[in-house]
C-alpha positions in Angstrom: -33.7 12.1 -1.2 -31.0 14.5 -2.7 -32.1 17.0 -5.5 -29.9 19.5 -7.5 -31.3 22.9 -6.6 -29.2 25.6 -8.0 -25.9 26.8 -9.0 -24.8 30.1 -7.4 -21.6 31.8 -8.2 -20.3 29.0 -9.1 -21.3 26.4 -6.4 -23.8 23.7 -6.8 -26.0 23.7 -4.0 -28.2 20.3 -3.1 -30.9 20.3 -0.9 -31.6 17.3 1.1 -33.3 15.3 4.1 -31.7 15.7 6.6 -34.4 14.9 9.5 -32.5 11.5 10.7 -28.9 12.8 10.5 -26.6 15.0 11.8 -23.7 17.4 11.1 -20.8 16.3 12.6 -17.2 18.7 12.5 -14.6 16.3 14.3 -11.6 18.4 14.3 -10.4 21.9 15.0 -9.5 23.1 11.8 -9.7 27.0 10.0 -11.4 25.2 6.4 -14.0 22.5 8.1 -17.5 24.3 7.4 -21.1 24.0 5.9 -22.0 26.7 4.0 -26.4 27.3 4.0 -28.3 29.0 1.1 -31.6 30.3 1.7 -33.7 32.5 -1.1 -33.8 35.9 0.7 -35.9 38.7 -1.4 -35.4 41.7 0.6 -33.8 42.1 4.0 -34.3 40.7 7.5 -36.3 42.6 10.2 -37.2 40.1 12.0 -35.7 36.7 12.4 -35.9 33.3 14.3 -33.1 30.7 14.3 -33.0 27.0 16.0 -30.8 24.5 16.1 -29.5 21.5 18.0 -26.1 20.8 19.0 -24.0 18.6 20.9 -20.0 19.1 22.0 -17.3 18.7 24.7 -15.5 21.7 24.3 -14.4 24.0 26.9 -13.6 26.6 24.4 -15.2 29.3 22.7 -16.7 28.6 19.5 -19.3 30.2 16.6 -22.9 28.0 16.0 -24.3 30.0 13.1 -22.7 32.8 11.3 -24.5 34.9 9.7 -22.5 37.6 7.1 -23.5 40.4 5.2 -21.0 42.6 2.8 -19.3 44.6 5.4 -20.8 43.1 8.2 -19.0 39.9 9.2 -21.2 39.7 12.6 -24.9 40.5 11.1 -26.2 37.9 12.8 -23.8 35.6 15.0 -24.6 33.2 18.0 -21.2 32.4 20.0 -20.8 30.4 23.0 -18.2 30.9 25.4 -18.4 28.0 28.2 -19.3 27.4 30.9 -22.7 29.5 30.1 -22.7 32.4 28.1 -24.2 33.0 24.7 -23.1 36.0 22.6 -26.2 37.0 20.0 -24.6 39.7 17.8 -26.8 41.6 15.3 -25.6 44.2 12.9 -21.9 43.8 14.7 -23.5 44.7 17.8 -23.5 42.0 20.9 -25.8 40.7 23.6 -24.8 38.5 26.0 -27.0 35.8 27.9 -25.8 34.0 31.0 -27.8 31.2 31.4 -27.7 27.4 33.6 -25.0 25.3 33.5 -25.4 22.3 31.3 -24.6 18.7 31.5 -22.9 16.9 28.6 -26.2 16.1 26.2 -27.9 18.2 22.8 -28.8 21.8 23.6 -31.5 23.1 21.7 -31.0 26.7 21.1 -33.3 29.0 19.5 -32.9 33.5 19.0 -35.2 35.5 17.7 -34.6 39.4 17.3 -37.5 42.2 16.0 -36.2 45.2 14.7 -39.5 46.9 15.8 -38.8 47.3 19.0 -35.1 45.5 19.1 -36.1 42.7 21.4 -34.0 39.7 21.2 -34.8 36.3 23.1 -32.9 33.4 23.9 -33.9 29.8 24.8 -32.0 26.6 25.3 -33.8 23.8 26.0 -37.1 25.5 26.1 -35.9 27.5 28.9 -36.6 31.1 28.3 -33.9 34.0 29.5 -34.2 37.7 30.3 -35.1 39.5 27.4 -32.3 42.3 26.1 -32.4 45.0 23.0 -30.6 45.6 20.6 -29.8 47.3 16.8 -33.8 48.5 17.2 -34.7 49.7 14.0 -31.7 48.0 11.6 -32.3 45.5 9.1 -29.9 42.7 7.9 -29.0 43.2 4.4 -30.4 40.5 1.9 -26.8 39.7 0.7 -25.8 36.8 2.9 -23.1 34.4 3.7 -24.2 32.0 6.3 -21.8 29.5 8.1 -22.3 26.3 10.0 -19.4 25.5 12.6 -16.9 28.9 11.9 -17.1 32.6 12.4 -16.8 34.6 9.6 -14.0 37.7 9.5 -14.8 38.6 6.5 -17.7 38.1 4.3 -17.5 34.1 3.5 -14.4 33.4 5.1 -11.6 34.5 7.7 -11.8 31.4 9.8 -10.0 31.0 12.7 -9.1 27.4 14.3 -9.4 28.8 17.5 -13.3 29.6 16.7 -14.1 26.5 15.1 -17.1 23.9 16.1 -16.3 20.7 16.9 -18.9 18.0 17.8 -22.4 17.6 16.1 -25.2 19.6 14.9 -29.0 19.2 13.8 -32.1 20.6 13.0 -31.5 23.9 12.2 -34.0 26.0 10.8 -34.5 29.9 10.3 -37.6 32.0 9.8 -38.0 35.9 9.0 -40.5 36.1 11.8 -40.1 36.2 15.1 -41.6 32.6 16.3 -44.5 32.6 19.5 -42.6 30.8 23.5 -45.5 28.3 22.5 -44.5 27.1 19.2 -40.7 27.1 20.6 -41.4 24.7 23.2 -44.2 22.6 21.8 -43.8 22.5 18.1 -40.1 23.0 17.3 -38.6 21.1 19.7 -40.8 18.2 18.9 -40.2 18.9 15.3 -44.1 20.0 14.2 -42.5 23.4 12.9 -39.9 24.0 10.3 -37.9 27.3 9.2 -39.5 29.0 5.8 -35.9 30.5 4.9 -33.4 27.4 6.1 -35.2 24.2 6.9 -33.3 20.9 8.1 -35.3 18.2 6.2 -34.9 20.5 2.8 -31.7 21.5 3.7 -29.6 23.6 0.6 -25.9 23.7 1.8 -22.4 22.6 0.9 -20.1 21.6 2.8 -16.3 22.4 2.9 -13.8 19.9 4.0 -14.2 17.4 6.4 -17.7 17.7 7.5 -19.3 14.5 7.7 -23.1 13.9 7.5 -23.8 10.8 9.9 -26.4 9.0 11.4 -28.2 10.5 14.1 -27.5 7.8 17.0 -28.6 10.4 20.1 -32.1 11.9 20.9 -32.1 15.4 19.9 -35.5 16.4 21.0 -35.8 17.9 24.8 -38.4 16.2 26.9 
């Protein structure tokens, strides 16, 4: 079912049901993207973001991109194959190596505590070394966030050359860090949804050629 939420500077924003379909960006381009619109009060100190995605490319490319007025990395997961994820918070980078993976959906989910600066990584509920980083910075309330680009600037400053291509699913966001328990048994199986982005109440827009589709593959990790 698709509802009218809100217009915001000029955008109408729907929010819709996503559970049984997917995202897909089928072409390298600098304008294909989905903008998300969450209802943030104050700013991030803590955060949890998970998502499903599936792609062939060999390049480097931007899953979530997360802006804030003068920070166009507040919050950015980048993957440059064959294994390395990039987390950047407040402009400032982590980088994960982690196993190889075959041609099928990864599920990916990063949390980050400003408390004590710890971010975590897992892809299909395997957990990686824990790193720090930006401890005691919070991400400003003012967002932009970006499905399938990374953001130069604050809503823009796309580059082809970053662009997603292939599908994505199920992605949800918290301002709390999320429990390894609830990552690997509730998420994953789809039990748990995001309180600030949530896939099956999904607010976004999309820009250009996005297409939503039928989900045909499984995206849950057994």
């Amino acid at each position: 079912m698709i509802s009218l939420i809100c217009t915001i500077m000029g955008f109408l924003f729907y929010s819709i049901d996503l559970d049984a379909e997917v995202l897909v960006f089928p072409r390298e381009s600098s304008t294909d993207h989905v903008i998300l619109k969450p209802i943030l009060k104050k700013p991030l100190e803590k955060l949890s973001v998970c998502l499903i995605s599936y792609t062939d490319l060999s390049r480097p490319y931007s899953l979530f991109s997360l802006a804030t007025p003068g920070k166009d990395n507040a919050f950015l997961i980048y993957f440059w194959p064959p294994n390395t994820y990039s987390i950047f918070i407040n402009q400032a980078v982590t980088h994960f190596k982690t196993d190889l993976e075959t041609l099928d959906w990864r599920h990916l989910c990063v949390t980050w505590d400003s408390n004590t600066g710890v971010v975590q990584l897992w892809v299909n509920r395997k957990f990686y070394p824990r790193k720090v980083s930006m401890k005691g910075s919070s991400i400003a309330a003012e967002t932009s966030i970006i499905l399938g680009h990374d953001q130069d600037t604050f809503g823009g400053g796309f580059d082809a050359s970053e662009s997603f291509v292939g599908e994505i699913s199920h992605v949800h966001m918290w301002d709390y860090v999320l429990a390894g328990g609830d990552i690997a048994n509730k998420v994953i199986s789809g039990d748990l949804h995001g309180n600030l982005i949530k896939w099956k109440s999904l607010v976004y827009e999309i820009k250009g050629d996005v297409l939503v589709q039928e989900k045909l593959q499984r995206t849950s990790v057994t």
